[in-house]
Structures are given as C-alpha cells and as structure tokens.
C-alpha positions in Angstrom: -41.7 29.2 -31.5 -44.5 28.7 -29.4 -44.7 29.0 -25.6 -45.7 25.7 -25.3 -42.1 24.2 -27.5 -40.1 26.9 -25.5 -41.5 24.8 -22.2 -40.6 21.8 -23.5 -37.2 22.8 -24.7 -37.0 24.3 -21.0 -38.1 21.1 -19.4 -36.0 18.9 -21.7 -32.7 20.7 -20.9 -33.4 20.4 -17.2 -33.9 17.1 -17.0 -30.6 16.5 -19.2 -28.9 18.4 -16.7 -30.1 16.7 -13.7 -29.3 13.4 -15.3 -25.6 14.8 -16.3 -25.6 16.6 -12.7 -26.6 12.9 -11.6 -23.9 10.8 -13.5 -21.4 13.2 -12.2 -22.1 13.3 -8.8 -22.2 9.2 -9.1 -18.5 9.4 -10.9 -17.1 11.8 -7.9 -18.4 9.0 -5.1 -16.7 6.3 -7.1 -13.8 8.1 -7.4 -13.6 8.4 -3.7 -14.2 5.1 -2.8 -11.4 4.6 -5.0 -9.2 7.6 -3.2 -10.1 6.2 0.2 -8.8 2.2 -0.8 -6.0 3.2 -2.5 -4.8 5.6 0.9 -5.9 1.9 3.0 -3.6 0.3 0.9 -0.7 2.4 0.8 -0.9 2.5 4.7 -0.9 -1.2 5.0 2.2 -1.4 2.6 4.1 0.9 4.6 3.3 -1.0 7.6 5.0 -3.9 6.1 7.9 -2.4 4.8 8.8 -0.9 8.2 8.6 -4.3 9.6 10.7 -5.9 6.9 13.4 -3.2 7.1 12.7 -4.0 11.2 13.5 -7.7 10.4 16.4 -7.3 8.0 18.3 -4.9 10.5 17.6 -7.5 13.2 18.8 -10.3 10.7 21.8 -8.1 10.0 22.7 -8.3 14.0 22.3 -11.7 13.8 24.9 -12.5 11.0 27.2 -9.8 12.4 27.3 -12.0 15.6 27.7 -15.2 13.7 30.3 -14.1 11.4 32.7 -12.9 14.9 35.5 -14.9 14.9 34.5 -16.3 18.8 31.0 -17.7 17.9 32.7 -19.4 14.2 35.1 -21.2 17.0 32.0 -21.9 19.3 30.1 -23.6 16.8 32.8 -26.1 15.4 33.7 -27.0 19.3 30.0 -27.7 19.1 30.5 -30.2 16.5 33.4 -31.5 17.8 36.0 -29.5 15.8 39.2 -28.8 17.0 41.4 -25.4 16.3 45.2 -26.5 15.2 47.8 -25.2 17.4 50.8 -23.6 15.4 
C-alpha cells in the first residue's frame, strides 16, 4: 500500500468518525430535549392530581354535611316539607 492510500484510508476513517461522533452527539441532545419535556409534563400532572384529590376530599366534606340527618330536615323545610309527628 502506498503512503499516499494509507492517507487517504487515514483521512477517510476520520471524517466517518466525526460524522458518527456528529450524529451521536445530535441523538444525545434530542434525547434530552425529550428527558427535559417529559420531567415538565410529569410535574404538571402531578400538580393536577393533587388538586383533584384536594377537590374530591373537599367534595367528600360537602356530601358528609348534606347527607346529616339536620341539613336533609333543613332542606325539605326549605321547600316547604313537613316532618310527620308519630
């Protein structure tokens, strides 16, 4: 093999590594643009499922209130509802 083939052997393999060194450094950014939206997103989700479980146990004080036996007998005076005397 010449000197001048070995160079150009030399030089080709380089520049196939640069562009493979290239690629991959392109792949690992994407991939952490990825990383970082997904994290975003599971943050925001967990934000909102805190505030739903916030709003169901709030909901659950509300029907544990309106299913006592004084506020049943407070809403039908309301409307006009009598309780029968025995």
């Amino acid at each position: 093999m010449t000197e001048k083939r070995a160079r150009r052997l030399v030089s080709a393999g380089v520049a196939a590594a640069v562009v493979l060194l290239a690629f991959l450094l392109v792949v690992i950014a994407f991939q952490m643009v990825c990383l970082l939206q997904a994290k975003k997103e599971l943050s925001d989700l967990q934000k909102t499922e805190k505030e739903y479980e916030r709003l169901i146990n709030e909901t659950q004080d509300e029907i544990d209130v309106w299913l006592e036996e004084w506020k049943i007998e407070e809403a039908a005076r309301k409307y006009g509802f009598r309780k029968n005397a025995d």
